[in-house]
N, CA, C and O atoms as a Tripos MOL2 file, in Angstrom:
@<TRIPOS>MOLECULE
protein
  304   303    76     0     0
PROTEIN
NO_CHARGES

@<TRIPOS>ATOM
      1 N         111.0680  107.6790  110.8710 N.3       1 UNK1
      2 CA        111.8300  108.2900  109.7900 C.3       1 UNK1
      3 C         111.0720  109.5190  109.3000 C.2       1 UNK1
      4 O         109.8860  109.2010  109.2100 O.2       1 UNK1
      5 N         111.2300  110.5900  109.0030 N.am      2 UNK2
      6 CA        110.9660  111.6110  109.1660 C.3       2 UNK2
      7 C         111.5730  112.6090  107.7630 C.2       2 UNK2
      8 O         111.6720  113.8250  107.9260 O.2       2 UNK2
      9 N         111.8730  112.1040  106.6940 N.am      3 UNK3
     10 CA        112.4370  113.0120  105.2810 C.3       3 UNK3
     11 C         111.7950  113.7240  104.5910 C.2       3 UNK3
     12 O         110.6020  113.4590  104.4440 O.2       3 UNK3
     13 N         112.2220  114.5670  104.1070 N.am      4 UNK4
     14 CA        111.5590  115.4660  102.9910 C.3       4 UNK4
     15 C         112.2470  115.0970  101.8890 C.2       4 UNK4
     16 O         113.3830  114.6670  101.6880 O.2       4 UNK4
     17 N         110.9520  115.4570  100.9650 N.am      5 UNK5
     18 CA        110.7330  115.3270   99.3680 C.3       5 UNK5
     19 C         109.9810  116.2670   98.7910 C.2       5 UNK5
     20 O         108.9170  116.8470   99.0100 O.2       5 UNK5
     21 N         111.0380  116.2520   97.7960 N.am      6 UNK6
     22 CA        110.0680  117.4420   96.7290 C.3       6 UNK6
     23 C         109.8710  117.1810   95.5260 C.2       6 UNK6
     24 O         110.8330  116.7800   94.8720 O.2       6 UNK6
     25 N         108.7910  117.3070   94.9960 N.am      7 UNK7
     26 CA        108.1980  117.1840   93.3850 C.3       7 UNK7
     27 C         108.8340  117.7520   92.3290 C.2       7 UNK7
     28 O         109.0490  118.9640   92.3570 O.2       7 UNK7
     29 N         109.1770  117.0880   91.3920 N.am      8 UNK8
     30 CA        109.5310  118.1680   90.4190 C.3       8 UNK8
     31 C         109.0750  117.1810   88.9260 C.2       8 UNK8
     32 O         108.7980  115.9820   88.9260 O.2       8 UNK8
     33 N         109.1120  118.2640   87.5380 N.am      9 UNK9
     34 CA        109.0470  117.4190   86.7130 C.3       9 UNK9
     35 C         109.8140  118.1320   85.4060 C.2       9 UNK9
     36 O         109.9670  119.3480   85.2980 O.2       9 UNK9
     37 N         110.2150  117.2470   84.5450 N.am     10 UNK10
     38 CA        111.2600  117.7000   83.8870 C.3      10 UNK10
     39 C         110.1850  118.9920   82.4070 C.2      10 UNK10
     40 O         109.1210  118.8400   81.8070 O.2      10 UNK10
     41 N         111.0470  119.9060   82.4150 N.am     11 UNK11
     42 CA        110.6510  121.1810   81.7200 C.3      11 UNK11
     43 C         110.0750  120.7450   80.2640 C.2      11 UNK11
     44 O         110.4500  119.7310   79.6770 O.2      11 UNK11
     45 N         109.2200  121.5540   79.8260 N.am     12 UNK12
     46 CA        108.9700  120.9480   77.9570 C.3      12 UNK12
     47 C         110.1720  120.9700   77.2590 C.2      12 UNK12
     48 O         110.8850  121.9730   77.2420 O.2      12 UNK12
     49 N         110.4450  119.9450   76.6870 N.am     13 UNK13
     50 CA        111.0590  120.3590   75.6980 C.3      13 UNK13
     51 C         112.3640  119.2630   75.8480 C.2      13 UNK13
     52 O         113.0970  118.8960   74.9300 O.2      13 UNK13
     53 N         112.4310  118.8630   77.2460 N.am     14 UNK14
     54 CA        113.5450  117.9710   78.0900 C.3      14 UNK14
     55 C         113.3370  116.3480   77.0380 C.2      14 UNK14
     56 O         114.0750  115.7260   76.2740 O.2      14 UNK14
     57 N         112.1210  116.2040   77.4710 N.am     15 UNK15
     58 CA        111.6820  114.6770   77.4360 C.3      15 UNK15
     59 C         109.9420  114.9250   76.1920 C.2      15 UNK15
     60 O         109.5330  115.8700   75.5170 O.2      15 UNK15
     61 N         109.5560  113.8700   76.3930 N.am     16 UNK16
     62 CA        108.6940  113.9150   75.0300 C.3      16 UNK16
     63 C         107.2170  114.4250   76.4170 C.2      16 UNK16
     64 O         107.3340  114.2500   77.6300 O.2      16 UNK16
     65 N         106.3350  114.8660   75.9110 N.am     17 UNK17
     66 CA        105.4980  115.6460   76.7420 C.3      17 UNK17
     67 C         104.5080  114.2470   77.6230 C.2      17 UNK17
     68 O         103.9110  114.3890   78.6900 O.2      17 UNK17
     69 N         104.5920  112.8840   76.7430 N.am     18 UNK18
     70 CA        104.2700  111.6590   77.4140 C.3      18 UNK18
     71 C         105.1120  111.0950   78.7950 C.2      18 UNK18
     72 O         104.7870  110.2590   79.6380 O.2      18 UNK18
     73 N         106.3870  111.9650   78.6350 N.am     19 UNK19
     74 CA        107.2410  111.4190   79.4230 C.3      19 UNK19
     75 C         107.7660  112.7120   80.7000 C.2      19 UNK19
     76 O         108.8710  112.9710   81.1780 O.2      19 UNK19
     77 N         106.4640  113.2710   80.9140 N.am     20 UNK20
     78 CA        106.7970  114.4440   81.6800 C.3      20 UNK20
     79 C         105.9350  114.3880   83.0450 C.2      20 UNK20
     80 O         105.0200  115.1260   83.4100 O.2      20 UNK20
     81 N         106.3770  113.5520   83.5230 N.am     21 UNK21
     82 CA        105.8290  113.0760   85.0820 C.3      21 UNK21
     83 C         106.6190  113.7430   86.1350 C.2      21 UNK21
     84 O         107.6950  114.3390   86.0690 O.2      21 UNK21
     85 N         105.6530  113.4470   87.3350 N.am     22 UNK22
     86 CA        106.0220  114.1770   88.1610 C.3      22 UNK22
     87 C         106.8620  113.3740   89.2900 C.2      22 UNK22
     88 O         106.3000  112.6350   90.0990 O.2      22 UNK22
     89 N         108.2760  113.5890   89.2680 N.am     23 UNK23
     90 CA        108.7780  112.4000   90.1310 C.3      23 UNK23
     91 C         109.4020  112.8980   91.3250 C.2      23 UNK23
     92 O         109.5910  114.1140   91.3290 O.2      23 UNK23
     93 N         109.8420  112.1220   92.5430 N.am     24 UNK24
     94 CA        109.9430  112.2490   94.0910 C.3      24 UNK24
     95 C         111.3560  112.3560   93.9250 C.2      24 UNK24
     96 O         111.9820  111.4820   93.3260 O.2      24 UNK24
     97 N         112.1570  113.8330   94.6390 N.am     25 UNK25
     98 CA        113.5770  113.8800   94.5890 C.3      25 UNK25
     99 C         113.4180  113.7470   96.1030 C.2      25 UNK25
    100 O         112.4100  114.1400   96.6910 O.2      25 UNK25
    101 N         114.5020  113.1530   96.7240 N.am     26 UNK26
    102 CA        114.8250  113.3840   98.5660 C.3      26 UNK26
    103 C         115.6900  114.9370   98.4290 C.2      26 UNK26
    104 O         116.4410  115.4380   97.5920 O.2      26 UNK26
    105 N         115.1020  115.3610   99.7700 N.am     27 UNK27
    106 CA        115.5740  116.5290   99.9850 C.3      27 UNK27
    107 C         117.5710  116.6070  100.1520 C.2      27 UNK27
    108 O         118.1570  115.7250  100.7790 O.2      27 UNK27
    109 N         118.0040  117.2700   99.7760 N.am     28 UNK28
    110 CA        119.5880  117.6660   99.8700 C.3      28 UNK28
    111 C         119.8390  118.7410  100.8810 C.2      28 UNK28
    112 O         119.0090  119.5930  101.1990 O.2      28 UNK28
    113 N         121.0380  118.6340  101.3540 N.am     29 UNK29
    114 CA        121.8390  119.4670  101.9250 C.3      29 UNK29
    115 C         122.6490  120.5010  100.3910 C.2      29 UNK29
    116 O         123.0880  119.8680   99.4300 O.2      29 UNK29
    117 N         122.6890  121.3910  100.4070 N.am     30 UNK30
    118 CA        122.9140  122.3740   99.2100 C.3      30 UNK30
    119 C         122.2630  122.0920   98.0020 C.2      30 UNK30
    120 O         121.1820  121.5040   97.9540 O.2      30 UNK30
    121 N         122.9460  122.5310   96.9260 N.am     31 UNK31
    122 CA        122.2610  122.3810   95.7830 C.3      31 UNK31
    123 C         122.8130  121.7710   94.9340 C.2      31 UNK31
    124 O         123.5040  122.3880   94.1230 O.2      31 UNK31
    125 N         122.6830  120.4030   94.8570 N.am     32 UNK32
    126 CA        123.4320  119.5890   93.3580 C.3      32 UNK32
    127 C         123.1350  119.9090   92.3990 C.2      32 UNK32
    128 O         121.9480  120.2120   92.2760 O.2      32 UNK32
    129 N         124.0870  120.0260   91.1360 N.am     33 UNK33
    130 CA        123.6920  120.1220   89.6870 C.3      33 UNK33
    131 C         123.1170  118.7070   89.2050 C.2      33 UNK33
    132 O         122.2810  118.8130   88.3080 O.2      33 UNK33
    133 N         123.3920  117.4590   89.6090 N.am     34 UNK34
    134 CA        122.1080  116.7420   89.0890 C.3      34 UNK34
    135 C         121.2220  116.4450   90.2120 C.2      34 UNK34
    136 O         121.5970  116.5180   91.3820 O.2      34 UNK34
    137 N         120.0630  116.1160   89.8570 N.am     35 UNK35
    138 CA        119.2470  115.7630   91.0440 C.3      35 UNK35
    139 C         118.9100  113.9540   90.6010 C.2      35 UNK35
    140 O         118.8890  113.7270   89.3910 O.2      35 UNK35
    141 N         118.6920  112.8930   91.4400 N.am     36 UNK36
    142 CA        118.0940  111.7830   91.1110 C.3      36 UNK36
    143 C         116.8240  111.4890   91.9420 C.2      36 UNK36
    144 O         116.6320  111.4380   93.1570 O.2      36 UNK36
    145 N         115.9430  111.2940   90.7600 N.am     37 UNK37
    146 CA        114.7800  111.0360   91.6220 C.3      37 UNK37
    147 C         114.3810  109.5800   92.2870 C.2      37 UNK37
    148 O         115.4330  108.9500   92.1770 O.2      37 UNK37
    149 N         113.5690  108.8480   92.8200 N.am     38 UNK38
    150 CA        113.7960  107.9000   93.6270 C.3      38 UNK38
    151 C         113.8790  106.5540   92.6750 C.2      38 UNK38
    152 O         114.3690  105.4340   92.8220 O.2      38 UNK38
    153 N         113.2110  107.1740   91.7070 N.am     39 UNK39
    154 CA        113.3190  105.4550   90.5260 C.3      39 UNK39
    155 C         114.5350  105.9970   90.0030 C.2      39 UNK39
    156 O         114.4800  106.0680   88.7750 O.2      39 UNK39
    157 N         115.2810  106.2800   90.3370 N.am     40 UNK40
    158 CA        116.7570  105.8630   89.1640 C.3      40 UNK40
    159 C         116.7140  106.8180   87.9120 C.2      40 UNK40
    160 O         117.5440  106.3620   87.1260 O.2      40 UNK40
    161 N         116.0880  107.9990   87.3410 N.am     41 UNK41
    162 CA        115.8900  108.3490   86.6080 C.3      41 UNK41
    163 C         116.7260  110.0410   86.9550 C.2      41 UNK41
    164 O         116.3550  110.5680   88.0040 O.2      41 UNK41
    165 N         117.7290  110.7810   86.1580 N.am     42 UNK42
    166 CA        118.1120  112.2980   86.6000 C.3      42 UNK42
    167 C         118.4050  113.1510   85.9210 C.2      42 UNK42
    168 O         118.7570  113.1600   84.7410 O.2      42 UNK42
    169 N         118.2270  114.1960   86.8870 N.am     43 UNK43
    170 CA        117.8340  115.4380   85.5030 C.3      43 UNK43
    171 C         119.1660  116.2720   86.2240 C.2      43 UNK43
    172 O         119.5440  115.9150   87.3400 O.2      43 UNK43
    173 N         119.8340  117.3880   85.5170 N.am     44 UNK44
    174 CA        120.0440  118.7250   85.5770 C.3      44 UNK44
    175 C         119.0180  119.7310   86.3990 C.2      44 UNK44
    176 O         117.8380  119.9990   86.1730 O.2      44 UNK44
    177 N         119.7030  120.0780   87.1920 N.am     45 UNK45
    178 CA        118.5090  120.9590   88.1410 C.3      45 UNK45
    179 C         118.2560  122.1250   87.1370 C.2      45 UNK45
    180 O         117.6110  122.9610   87.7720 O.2      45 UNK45
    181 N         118.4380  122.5170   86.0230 N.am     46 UNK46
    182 CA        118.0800  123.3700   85.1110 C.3      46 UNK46
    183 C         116.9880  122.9850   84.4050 C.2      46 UNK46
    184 O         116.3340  123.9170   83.9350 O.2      46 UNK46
    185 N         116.4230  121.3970   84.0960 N.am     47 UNK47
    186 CA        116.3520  120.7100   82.8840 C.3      47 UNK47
    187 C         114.3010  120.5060   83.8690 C.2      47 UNK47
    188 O         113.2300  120.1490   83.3790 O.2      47 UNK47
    189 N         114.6560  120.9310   85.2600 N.am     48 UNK48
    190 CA        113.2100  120.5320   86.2150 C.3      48 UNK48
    191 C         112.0460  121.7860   86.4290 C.2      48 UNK48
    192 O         112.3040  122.9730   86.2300 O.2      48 UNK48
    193 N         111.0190  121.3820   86.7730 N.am     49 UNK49
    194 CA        110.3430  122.2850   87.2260 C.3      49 UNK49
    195 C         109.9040  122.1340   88.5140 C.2      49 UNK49
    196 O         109.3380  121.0480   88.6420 O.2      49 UNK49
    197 N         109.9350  122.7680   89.5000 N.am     50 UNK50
    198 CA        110.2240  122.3040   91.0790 C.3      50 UNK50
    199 C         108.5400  122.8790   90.9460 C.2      50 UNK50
    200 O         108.0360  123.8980   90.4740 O.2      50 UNK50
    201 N         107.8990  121.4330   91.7460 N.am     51 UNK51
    202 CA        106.0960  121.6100   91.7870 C.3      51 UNK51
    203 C         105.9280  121.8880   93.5380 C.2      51 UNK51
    204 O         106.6840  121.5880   94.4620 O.2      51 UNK51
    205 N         104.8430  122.4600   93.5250 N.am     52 UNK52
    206 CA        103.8730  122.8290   95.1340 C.3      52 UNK52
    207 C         103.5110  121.5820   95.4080 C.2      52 UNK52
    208 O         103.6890  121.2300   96.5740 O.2      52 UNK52
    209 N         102.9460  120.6300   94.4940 N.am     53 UNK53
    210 CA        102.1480  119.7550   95.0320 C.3      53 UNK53
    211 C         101.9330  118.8080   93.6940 C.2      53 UNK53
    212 O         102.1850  119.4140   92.6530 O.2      53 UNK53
    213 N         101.5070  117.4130   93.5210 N.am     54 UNK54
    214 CA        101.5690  116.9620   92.6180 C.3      54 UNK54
    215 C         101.1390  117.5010   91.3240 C.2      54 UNK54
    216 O         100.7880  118.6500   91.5910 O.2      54 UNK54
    217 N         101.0040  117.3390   90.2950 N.am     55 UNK55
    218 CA        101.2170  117.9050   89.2080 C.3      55 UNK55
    219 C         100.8620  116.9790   87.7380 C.2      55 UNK55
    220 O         101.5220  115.9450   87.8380 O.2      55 UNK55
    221 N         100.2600  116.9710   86.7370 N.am     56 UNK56
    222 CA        100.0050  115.4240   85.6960 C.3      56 UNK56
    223 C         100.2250  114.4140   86.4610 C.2      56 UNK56
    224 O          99.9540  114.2190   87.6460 O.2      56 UNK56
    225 N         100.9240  113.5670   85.4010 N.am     57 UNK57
    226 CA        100.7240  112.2240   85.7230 C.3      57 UNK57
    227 C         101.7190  111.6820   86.3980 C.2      57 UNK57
    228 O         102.7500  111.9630   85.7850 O.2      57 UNK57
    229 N         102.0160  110.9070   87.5540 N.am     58 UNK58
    230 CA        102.6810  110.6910   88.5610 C.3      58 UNK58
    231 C         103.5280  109.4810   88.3160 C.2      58 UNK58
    232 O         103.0460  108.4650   87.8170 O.2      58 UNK58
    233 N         104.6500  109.5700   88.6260 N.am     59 UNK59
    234 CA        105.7900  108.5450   87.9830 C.3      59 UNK59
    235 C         105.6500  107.6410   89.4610 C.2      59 UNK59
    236 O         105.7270  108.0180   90.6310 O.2      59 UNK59
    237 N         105.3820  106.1320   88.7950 N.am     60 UNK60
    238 CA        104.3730  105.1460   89.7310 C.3      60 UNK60
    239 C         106.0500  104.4910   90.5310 C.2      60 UNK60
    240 O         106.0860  104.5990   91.7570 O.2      60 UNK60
    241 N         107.1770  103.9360   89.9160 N.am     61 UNK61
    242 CA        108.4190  103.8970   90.9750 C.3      61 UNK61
    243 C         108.4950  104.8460   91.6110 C.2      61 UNK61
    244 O         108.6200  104.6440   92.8190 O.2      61 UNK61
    245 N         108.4590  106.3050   91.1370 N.am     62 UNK62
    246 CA        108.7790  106.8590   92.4010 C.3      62 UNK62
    247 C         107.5940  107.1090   93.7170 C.2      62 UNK62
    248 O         108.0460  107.5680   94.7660 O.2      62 UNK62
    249 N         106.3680  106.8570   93.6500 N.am     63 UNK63
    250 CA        105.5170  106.4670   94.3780 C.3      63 UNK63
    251 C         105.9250  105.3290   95.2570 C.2      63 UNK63
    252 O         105.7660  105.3450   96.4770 O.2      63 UNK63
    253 N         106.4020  104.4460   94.6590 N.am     64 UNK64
    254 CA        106.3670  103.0600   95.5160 C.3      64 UNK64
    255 C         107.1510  103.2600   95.9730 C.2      64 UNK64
    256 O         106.9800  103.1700   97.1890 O.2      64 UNK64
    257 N         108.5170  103.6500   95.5830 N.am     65 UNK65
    258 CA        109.8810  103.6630   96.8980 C.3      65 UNK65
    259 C         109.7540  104.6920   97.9720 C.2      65 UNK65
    260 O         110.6510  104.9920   98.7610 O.2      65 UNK65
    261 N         108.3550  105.2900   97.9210 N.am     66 UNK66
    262 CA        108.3490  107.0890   99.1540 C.3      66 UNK66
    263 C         108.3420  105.9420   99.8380 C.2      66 UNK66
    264 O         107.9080  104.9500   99.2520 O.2      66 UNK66
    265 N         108.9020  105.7910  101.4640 N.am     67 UNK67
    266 CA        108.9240  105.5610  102.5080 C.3      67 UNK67
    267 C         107.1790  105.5090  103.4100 C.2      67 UNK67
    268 O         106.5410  106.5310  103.6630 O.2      67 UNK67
    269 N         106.8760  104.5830  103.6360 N.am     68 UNK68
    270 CA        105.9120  104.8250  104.4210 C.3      68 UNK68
    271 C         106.2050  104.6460  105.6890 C.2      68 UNK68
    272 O         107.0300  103.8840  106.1940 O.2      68 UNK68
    273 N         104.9670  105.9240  106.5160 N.am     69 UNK69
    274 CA        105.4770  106.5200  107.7700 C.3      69 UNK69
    275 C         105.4350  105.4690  108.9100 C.2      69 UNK69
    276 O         105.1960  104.2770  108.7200 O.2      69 UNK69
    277 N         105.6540  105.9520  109.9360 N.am     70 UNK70
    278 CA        105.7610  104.5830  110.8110 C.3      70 UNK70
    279 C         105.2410  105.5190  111.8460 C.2      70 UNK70
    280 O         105.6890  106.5800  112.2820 O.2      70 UNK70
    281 N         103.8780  104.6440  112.1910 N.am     71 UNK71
    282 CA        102.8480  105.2940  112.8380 C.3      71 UNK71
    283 C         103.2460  104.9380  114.7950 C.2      71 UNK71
    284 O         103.2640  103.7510  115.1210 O.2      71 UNK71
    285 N         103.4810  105.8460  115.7260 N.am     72 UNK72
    286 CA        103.4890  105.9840  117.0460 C.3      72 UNK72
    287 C         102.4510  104.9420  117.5240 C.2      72 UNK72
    288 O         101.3210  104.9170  117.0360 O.2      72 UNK72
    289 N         102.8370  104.1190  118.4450 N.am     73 UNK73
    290 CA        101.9520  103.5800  118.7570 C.3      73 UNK73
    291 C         102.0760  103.6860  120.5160 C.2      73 UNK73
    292 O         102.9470  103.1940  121.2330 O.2      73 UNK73
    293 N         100.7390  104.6030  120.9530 N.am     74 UNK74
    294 CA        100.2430  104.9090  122.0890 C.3      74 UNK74
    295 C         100.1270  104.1920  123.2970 C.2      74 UNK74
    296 O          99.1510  103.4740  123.0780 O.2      74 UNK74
    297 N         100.5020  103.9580  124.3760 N.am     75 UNK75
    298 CA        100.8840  103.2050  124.9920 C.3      75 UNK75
    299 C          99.5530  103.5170  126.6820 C.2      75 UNK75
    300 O          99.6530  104.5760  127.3010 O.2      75 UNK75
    301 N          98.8970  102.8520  126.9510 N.am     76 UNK76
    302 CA         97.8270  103.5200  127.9630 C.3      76 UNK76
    303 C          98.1060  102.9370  128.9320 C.2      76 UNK76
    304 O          97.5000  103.1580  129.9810 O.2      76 UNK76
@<TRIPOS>BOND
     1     1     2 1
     2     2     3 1
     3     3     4 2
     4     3     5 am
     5     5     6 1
     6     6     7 1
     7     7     8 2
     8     7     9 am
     9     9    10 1
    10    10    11 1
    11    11    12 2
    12    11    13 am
    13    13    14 1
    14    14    15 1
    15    15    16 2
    16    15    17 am
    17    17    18 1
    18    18    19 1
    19    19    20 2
    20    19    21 am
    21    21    22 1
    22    22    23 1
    23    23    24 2
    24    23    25 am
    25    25    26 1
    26    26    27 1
    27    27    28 2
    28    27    29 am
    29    29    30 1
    30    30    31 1
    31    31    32 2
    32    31    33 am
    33    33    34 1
    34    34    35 1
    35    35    36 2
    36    35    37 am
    37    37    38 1
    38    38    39 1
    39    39    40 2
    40    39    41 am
    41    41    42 1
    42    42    43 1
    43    43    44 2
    44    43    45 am
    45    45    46 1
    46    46    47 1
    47    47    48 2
    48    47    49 am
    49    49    50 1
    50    50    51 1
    51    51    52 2
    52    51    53 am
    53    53    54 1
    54    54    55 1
    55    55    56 2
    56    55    57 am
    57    57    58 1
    58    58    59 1
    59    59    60 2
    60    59    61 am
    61    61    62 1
    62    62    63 1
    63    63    64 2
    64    63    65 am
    65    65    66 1
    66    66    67 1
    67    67    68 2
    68    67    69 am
    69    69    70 1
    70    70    71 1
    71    71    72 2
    72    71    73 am
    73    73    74 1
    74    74    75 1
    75    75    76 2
    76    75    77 am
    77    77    78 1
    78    78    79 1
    79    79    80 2
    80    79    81 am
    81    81    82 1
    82    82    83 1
    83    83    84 2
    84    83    85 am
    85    85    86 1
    86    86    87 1
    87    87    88 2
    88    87    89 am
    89    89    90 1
    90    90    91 1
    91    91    92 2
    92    91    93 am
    93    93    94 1
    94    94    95 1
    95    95    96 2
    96    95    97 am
    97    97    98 1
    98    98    99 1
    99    99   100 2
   100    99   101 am
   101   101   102 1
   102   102   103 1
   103   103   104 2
   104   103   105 am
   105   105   106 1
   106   106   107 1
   107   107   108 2
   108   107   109 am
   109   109   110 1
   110   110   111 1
   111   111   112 2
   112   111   113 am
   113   113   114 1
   114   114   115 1
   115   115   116 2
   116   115   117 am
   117   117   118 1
   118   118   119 1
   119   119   120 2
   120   119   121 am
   121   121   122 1
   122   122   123 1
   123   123   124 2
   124   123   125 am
   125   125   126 1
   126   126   127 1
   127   127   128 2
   128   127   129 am
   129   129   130 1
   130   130   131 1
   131   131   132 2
   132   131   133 am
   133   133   134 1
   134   134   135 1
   135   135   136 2
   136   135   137 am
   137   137   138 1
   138   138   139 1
   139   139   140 2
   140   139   141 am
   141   141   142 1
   142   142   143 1
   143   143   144 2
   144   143   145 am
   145   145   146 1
   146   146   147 1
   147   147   148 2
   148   147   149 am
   149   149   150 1
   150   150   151 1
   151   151   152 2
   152   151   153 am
   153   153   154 1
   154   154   155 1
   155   155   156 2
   156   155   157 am
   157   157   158 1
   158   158   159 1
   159   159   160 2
   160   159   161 am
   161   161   162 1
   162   162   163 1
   163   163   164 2
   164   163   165 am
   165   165   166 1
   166   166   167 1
   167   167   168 2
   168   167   169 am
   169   169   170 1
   170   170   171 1
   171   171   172 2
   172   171   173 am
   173   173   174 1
   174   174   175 1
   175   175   176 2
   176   175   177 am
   177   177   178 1
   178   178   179 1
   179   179   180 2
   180   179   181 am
   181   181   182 1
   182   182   183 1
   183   183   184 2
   184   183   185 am
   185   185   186 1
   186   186   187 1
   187   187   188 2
   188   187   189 am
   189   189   190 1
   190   190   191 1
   191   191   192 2
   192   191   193 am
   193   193   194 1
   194   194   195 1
   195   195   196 2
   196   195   197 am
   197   197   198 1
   198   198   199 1
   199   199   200 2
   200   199   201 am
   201   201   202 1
   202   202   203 1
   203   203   204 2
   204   203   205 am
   205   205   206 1
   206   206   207 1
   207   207   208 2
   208   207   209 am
   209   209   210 1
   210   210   211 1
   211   211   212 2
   212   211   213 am
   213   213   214 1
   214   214   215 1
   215   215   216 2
   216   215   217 am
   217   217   218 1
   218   218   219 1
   219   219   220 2
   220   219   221 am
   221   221   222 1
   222   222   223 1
   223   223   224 2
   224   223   225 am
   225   225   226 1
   226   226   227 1
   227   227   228 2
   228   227   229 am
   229   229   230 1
   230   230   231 1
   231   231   232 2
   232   231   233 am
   233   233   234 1
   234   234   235 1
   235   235   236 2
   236   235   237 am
   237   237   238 1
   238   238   239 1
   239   239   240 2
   240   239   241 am
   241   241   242 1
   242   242   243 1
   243   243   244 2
   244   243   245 am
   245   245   246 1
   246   246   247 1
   247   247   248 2
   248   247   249 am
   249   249   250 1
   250   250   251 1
   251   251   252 2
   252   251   253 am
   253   253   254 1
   254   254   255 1
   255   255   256 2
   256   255   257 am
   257   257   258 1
   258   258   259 1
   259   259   260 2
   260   259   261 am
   261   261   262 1
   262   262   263 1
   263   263   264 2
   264   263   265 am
   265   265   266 1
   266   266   267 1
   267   267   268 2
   268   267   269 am
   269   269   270 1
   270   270   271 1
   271   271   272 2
   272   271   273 am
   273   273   274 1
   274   274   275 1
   275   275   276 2
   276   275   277 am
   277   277   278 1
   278   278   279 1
   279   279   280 2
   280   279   281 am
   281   281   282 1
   282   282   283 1
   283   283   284 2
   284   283   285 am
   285   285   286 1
   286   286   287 1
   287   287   288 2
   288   287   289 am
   289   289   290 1
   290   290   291 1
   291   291   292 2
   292   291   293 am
   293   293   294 1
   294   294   295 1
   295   295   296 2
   296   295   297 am
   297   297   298 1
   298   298   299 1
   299   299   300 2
   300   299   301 am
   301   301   302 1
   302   302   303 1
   303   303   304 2
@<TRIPOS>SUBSTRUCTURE
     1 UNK1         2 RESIDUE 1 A UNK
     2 UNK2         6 RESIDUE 1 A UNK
     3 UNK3        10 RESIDUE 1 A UNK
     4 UNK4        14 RESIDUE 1 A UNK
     5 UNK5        18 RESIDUE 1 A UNK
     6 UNK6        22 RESIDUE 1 A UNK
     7 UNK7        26 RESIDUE 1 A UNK
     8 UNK8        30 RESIDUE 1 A UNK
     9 UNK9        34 RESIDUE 1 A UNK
    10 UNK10       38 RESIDUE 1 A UNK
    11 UNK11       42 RESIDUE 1 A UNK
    12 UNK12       46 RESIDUE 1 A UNK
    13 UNK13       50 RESIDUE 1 A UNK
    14 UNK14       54 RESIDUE 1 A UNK
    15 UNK15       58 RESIDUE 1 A UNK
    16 UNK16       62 RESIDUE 1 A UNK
    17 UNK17       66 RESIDUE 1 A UNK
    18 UNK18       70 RESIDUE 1 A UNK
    19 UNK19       74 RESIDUE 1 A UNK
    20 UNK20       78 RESIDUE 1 A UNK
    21 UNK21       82 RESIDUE 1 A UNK
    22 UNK22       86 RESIDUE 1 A UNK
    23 UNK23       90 RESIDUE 1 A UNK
    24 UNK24       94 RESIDUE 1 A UNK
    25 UNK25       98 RESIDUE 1 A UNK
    26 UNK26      102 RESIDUE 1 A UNK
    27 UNK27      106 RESIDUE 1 A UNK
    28 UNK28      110 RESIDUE 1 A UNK
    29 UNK29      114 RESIDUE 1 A UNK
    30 UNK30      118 RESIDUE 1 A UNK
    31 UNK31      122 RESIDUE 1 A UNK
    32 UNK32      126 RESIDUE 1 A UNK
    33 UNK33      130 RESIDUE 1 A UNK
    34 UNK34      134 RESIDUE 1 A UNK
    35 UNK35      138 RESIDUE 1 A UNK
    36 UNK36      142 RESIDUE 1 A UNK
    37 UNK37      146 RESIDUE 1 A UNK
    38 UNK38      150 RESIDUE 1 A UNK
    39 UNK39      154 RESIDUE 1 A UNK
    40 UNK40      158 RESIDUE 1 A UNK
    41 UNK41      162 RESIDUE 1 A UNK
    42 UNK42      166 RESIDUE 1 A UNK
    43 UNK43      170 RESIDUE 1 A UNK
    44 UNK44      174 RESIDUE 1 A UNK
    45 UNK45      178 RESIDUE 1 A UNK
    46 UNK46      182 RESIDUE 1 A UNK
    47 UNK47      186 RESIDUE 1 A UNK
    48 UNK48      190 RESIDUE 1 A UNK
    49 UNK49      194 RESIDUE 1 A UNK
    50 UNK50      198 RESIDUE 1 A UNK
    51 UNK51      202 RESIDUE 1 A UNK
    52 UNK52      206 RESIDUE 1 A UNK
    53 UNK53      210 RESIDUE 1 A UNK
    54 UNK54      214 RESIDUE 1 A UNK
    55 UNK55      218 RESIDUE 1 A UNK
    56 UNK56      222 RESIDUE 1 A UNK
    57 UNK57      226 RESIDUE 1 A UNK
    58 UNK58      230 RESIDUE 1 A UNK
    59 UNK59      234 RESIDUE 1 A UNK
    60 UNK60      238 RESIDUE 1 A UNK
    61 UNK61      242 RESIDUE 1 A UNK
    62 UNK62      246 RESIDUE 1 A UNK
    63 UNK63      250 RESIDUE 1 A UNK
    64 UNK64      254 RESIDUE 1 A UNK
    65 UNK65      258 RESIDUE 1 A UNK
    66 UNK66      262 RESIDUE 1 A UNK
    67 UNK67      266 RESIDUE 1 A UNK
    68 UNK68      270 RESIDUE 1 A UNK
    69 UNK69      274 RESIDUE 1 A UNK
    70 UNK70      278 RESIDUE 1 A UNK
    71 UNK71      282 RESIDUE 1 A UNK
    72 UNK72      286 RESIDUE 1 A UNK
    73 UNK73      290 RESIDUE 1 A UNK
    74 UNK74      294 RESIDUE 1 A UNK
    75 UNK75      298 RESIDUE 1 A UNK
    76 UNK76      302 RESIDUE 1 A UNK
């Protein structure tokens, strides 16, 4: 399985500055006006700040539902 994800976290002012984590959206085909991130939680693609790379403090559902990779196994 092979998906992209991108970071984002919701802008000041959205949510209380305790509640401004950085959570895992799956990548889309165009551009939705809402986005949902992997725990169930969604913003307004206006309301986000689209991150490079993680960013504060890391929203721990959406950690646990990323997909882990499924490693090739080499055959001799």
């Amino acid at each position: 399985m092979n998906s992209a994800y991108y970071l984002g976290r919701p802008l000041p002012g959205v949510v209380g500055e305790t509640r401004r984590m950085c959570h895992v959206f799956p990548a889309q085909t165009g551009i939705p006006t809402r986005l949902v991130a992997l725990c169930g939680v969604s913003f307004n693609r206006e309301q986000l700040e689209l991150l490079e790379g993680p960013r504060g403090m890391p929203c721990e559902p959406c950690l646990r539902s990323v997909p882990r990779p499924q490693l090739e196994v080499q055959q001799t």
